[in-house]
matplotlib code that plots the C-alpha trace (Angstrom):
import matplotlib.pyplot as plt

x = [92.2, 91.7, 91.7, 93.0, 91.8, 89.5, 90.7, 88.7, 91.3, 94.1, 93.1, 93.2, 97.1, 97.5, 96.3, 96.4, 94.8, 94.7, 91.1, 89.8, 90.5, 93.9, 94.1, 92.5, 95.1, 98.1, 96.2, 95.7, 99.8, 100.3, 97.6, 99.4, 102.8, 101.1, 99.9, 103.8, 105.5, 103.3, 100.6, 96.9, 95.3, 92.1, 90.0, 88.7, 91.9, 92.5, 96.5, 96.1, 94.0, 97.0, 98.9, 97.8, 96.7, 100.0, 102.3, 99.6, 99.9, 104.0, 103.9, 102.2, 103.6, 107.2, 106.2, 106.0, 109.0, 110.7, 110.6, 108.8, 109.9, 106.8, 108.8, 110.7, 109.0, 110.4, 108.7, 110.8, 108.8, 111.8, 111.5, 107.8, 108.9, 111.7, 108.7, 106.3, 108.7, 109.4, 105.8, 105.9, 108.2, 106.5, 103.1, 104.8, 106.5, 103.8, 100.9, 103.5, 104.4, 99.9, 99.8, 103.1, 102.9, 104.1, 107.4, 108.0, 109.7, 113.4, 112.5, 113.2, 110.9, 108.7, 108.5, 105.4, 105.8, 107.5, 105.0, 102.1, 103.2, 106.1]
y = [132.7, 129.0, 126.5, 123.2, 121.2, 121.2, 121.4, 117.3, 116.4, 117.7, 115.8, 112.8, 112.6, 114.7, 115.1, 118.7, 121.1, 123.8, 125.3, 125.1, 128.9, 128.4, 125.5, 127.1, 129.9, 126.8, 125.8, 129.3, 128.9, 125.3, 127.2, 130.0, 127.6, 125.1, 128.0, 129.8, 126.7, 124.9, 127.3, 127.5, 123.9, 122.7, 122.4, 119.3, 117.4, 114.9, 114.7, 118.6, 118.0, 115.7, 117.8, 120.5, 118.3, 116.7, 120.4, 121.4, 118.6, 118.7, 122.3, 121.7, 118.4, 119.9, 122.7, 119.8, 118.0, 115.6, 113.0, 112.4, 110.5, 109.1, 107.3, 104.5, 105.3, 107.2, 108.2, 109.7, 111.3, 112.2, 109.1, 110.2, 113.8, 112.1, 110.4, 113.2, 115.3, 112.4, 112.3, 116.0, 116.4, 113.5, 115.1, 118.2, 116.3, 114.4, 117.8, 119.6, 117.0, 116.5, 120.1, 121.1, 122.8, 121.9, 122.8, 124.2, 123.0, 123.0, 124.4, 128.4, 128.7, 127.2, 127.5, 127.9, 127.6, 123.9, 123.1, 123.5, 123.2, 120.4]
z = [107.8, 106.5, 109.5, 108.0, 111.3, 114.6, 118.5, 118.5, 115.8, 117.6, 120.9, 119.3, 118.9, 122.3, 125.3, 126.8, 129.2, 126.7, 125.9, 122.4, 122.1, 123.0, 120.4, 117.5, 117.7, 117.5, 114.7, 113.2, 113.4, 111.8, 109.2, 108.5, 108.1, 105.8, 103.1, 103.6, 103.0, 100.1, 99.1, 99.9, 100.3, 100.0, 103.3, 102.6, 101.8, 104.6, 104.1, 104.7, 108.0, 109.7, 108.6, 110.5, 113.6, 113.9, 113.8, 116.1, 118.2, 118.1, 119.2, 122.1, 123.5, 122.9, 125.4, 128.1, 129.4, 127.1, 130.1, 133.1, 136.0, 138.4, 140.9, 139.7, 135.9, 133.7, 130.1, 127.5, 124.7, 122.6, 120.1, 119.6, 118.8, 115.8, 114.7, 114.6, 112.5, 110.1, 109.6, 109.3, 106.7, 104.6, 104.6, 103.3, 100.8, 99.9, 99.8, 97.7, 94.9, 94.5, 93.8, 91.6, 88.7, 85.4, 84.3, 80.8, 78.3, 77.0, 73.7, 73.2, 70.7, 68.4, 64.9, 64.0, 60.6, 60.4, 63.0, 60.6, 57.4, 57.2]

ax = plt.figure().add_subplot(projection="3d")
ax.plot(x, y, z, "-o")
ax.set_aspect("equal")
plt.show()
């Protein structure tokens, strides 16, 4: 199965104690997601690669706690979560308008003969 993004890039939006192994089989998932919702991508397309790094990254914070409370601190991570599936959903949008296909035409038919001889 196509990989669309690395355990490093992952880390970079989260922090975790998962292993890589663990990781790469998230991101085996957010793969998998990625070609059932918009088709097979190209591995090099960087908007692909967030892509996959940010549903990876959103699976795994939203097994944590949406808020923490050290003492008198609290941290709420529910605003980041909106924001991560806003970003989401715009990637999507955004990797399957680049790839869509052309839509045919209005016309039933064409006649060939006005076509080449009027």
């Amino acid at each position: 199965m196509t990989e669309y993004c690395t355990p490093s890039d992952v880390r970079l939006l989260v922090t975790t104690t998962l292993e890589d192994v663990d990781v790469s089989r998230l991101i085996e998932q957010a793969s998998a997601e990625i070609d059932k919702r918009i088709g097979a991508q190209s591995t090099s397309d960087q908007v692909v690669e967030k892509l996959c790094a940010l549903i990876t990254a959103y699976t795994i914070r939203i097994q944590r706690p949406q808020s923490e409370v050290l003492g008198e601190r609290r941290a709420d991570m529910g605003r980041n979560l909106d924001r991560w599936l806003k970003e989401i959903e715009r990637l999507y949008k955004l990797c399957s308008s680049v790839g869509s296909t052309v839509k045919s035409s209005d016309y039933q038919k064409i006649d060939e003969e006005s076509r080449y001889l009027g």
